[in-house]
N, C-alpha and C positions, 0 to 999 in steps of 0.2 A: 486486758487487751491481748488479741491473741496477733502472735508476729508473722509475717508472712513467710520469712523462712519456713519458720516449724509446722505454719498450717501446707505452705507448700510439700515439705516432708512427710507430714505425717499424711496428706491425700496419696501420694504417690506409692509410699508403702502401703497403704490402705487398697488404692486399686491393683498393684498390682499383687496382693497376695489373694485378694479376690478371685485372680486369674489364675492364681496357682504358677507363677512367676517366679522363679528363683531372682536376687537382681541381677548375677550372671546371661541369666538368657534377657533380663531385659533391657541391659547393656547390648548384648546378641544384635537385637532388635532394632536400636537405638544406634548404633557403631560407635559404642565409647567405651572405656573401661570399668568393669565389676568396682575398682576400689573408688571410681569418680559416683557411680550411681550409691554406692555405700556414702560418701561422702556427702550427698544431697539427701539423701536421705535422715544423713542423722544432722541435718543442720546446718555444717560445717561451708558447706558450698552454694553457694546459687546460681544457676547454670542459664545460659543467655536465650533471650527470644529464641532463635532455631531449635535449640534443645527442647525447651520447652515443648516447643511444636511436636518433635519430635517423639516424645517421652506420650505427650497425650496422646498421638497417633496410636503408638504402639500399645496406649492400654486401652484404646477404643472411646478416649472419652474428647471433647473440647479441651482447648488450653485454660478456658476460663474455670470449667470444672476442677483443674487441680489449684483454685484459690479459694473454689466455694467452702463456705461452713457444710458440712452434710448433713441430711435429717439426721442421722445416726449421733451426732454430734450435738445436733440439737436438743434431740432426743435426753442424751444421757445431761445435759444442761438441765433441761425442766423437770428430771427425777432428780436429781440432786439438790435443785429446790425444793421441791418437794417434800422431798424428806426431810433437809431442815425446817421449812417450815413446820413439818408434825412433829419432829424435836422440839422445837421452840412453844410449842401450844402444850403438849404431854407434860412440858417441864412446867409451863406457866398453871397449870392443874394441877401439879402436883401440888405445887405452892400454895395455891389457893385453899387447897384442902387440907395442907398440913395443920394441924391445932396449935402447933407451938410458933408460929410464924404469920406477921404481921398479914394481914390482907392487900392485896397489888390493885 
């Protein structure tokens, strides 16, 4: 289960490094302080409806946008599967082909 803090944090460092975004300037942007957008970012904070609005503004994106999963996210979910799953199959072959080892 993924928390909404962290997905909130991790969209907002996501977009705004996208932009080439110090959090500095997107504080700037935003009129709050470097160590509060440092602060939401890494988790620690959750910053109210206004901010919110605020924050998506200035990365060009909707406020819902910084709650979505992203393809990018999605993405690296279904290679991840993926792999274990050809892990799990390479391993179940090895087995099967082993001589000294029951058959599965």
């Amino acid at each position: 289960m993924t928390s909404i803090r962290k997905l909130l944090a991790t969209n907002i460092k996501t977009y705004r490094n996208e932009l080439g975004l110090s959090q500095s300037r997107l504080a700037e942007q935003v009129d709050t302080a470097t160590h509060y957008i440092a602060m939401i970012e890494g988790g620690k904070n959750f910053p109210s409806a206004e901010m919110i609005e605020r924050i998506a503004a200035a990365l060009g994106k909707d406020s819902a946008d910084l709650f979505a999963i992203t393809p990018i996210q999605q993405d690296w979910k279904e290679a991840i599967l993926e792999d274990i799953e050809k892990l799990i199959a390479d391993r179940i072959f090895a087995l099967r082909n082993k001589p000294d080892q029951p058959q599965c």
